[in-house]
Backbone bond lengths (Angstrom), bond angles and torsions (degrees), N, CA, C in turn:
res aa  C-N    CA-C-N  psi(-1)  N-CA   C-N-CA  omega(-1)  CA-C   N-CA-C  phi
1 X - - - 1.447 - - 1.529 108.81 -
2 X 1.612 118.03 133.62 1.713 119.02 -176.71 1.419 98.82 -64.49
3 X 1.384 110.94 161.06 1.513 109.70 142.54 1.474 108.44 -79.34
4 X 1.082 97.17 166.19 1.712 114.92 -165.69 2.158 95.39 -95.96
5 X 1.526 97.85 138.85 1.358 98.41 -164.09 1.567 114.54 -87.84
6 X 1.234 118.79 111.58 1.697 146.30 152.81 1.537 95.83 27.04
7 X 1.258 98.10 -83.64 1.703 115.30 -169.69 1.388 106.03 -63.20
8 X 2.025 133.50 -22.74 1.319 105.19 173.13 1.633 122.05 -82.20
9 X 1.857 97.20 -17.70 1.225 121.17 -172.94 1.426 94.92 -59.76
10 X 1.268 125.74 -46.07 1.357 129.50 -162.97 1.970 116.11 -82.55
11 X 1.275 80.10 -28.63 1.954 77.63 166.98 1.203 105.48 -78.43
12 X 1.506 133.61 -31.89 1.815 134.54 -161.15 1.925 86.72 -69.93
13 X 1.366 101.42 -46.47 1.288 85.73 -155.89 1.617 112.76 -85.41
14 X 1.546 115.52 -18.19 1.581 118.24 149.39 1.781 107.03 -39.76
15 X 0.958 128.39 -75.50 1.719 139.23 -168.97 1.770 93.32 -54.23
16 X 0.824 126.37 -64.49 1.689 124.42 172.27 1.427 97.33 -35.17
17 X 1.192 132.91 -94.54 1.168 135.73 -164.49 1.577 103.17 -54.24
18 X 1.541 145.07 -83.13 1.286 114.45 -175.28 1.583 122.44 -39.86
19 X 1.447 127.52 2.68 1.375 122.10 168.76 1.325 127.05 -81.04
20 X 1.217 98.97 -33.51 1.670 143.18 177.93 1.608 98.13 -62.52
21 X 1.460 112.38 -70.95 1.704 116.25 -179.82 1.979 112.75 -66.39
22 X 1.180 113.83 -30.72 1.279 99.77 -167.47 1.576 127.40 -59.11
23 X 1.334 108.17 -20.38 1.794 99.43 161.11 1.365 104.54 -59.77
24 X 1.643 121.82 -46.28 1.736 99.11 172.44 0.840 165.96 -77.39
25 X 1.278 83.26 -3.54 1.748 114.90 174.24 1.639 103.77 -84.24
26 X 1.088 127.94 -28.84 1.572 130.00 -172.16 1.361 113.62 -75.52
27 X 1.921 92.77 -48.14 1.686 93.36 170.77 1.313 130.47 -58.20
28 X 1.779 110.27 -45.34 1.377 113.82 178.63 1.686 113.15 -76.88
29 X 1.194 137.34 -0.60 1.474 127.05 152.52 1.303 107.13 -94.71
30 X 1.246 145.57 18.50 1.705 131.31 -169.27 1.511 84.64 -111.15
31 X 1.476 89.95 138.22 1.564 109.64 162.17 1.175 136.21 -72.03
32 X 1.160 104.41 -18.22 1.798 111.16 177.73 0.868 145.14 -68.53
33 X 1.561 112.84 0.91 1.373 160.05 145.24 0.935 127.21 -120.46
34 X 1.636 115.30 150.36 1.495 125.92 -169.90 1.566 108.13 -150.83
35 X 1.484 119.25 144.98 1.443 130.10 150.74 1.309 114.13 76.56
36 X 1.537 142.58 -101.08 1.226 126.47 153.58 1.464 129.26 -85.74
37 X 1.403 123.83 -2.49 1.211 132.01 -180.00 1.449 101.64 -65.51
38 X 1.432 118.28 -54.62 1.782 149.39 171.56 1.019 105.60 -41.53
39 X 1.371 140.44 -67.10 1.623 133.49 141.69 1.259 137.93 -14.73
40 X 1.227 101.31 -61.92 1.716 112.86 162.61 1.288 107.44 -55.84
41 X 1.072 126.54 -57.49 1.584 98.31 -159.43 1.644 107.22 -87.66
42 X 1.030 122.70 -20.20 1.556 132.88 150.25 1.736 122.09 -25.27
43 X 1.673 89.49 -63.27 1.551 96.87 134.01 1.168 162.45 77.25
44 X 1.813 80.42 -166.01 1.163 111.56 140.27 1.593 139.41 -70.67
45 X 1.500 89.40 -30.59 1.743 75.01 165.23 1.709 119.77 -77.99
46 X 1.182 121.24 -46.02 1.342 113.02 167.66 0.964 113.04 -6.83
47 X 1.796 122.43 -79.17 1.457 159.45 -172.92 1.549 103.35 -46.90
48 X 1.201 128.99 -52.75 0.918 106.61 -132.85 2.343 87.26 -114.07
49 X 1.946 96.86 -16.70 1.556 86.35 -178.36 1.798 105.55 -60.68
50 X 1.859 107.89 -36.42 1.774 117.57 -161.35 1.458 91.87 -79.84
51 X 1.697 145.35 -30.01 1.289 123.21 159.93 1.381 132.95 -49.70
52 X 1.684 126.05 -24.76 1.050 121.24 -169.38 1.655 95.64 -75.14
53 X 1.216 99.62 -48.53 1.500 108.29 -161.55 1.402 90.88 -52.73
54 X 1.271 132.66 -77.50 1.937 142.28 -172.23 1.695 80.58 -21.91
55 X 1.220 124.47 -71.08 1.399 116.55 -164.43 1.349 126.11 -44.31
56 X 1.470 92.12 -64.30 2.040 100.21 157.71 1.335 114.77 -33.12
57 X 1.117 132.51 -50.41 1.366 133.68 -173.17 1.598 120.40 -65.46
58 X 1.849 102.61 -49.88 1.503 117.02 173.47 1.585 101.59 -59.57
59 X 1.375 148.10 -51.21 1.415 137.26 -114.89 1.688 99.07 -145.37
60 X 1.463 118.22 -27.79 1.410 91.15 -171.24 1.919 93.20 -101.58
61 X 1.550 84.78 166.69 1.257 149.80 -34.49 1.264 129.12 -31.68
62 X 1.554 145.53 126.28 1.073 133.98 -153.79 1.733 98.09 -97.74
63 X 1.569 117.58 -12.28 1.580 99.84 176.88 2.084 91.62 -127.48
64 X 1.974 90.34 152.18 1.436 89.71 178.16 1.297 124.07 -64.56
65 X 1.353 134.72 168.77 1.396 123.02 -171.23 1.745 90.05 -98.79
């Protein structure tokens, strides 16, 4: 089996990560908010994308097999 090549490994994981940032990047250029509101929900998303996951981790599977 190859190893898998450096530079594609490294674009997958460029595109992962700008997927990862683009709620924050949207929030912090959108106008529809401003100043501490822009913060807050900044956030909140932080908070609230790494809570789901903590949850995923605590709870699923949520029924026994």
């Amino acid at each position: 089996m190859e190893e898998p090549n450096p530079i594609v490994a490294l674009i997958i994981l460029a595109i992962y990560a700008l997927i990862w940032l683009a709620p924050l990047l949207i929030i912090s250029k959108s106008s529809k908010t401003s100043g501490s509101e822009k913060l807050a929900w900044i956030i909140a998303m932080l908070f609230v994308s790494w809570g789901a996951f903590v949850f995923y981790l605590l709870l699923a599977p949520l029924k026994k097999r």
